[in-house]
C-alpha positions, 0 to 999 in steps of 0.5 A: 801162625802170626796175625797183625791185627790193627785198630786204627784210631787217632792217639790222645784224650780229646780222640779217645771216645770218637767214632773214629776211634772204634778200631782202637776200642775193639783192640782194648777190648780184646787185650782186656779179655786175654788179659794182655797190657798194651806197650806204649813206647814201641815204634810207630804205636802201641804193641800187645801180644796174646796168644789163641790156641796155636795162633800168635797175635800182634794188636797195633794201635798205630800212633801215626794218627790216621792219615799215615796208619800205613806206616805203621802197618807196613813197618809191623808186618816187616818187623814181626814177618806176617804176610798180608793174608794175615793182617786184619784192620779194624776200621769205622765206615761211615756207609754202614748203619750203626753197629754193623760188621762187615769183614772184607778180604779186599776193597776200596778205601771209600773215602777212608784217610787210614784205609787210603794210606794204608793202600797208597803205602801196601800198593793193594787194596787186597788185605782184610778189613772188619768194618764197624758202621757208625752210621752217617747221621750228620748234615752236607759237609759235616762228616769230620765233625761226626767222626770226631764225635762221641756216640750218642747215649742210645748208641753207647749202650749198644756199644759194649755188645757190638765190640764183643762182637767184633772181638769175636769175629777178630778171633774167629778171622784168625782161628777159621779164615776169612770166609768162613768167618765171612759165612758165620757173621756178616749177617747178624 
């Protein structure tokens, strides 16, 4: 069975450590672990390939930036033949408290430029997604600033932990299903 697993996340140093990055870094994180390298220069973003016991994953950084991920996603899917039961985006939310995870088999795009293009380019709200809060500390009109943003220092040193996390939820969607899953981690 083959999995398409996307960060989403804007390319280029000056996003590298954002918030609305966390897609990218749960990825990272995940390749490091498997000690798999990420390709570049492959069409619409950065390509690693590992393997879980019988399971083929493919992780995605999309290089489209995030208002156009659904290209990305869309083209990926095709290329690679993975049906949308087994995609899974990895996206910061705003809504949830910082290092909060909640997996979703389905859902709107609250807000959300990459979930909104990913939708609008799919035609469904119905794909997996595993949300990453980030909370929501920031003054009336100010939220592409905090996304954009670094984490604070307390946040940082949490950080490592909640991404371990997320990589095992990632590992877990793949090897037991999304409810299961769903049952075994969206309460820590």
């Amino acid at each position: 069975m083959r999995y398409l697993i996307v960060g989403l996340g804007n390319i280029g140093r000056e996003y590298e450590n954002t918030r609305h990055n966390i897609g990218f870094r749960i990825l990272d994180a995940l390749a490091k672990a498997s000690n798999v390298v990420f390709d570049v220069n492959k069409r619409y973003g950065a390509i690693a390939e590992m393997r879980l016991k019988n399971r083929e994953l493919v992780l995605l950084k999309p290089s489209t930036y995030m208002n156009l991920s659904g290209n990305a996603v869309r083209y990926w899917m095709q290329k690679e033949n993975i049906p949308l039961e087994n995609v899974l985006i990895l996206v910061d939310d705003l809504a949830l408290p910082f290092g909060t995870l909640r997996l979703k088999p389905k859902g709107s795009d609250a807000g959300h430029n990459g979930l909104k293009h990913i939708q609008a380019i799919l035609g469904t709200t119905q794909y997996n997604r595993l949300r990453f809060g980030i909370g929501n500390d920031f003054p009336a009109g100010m939220q592409i600033d905090f996304v954009l943003c670094s984490f604070t220092e307390e946040e940082q040193k949490l950080l490592p932990a909640r991404i371990e996390l997320a990589t095992e939820i990632v590992k877990s969607f793949c090897l037991a299903g999304v409810e299961n899953t769903m049952n075994l981690y969206n309460n820590k």
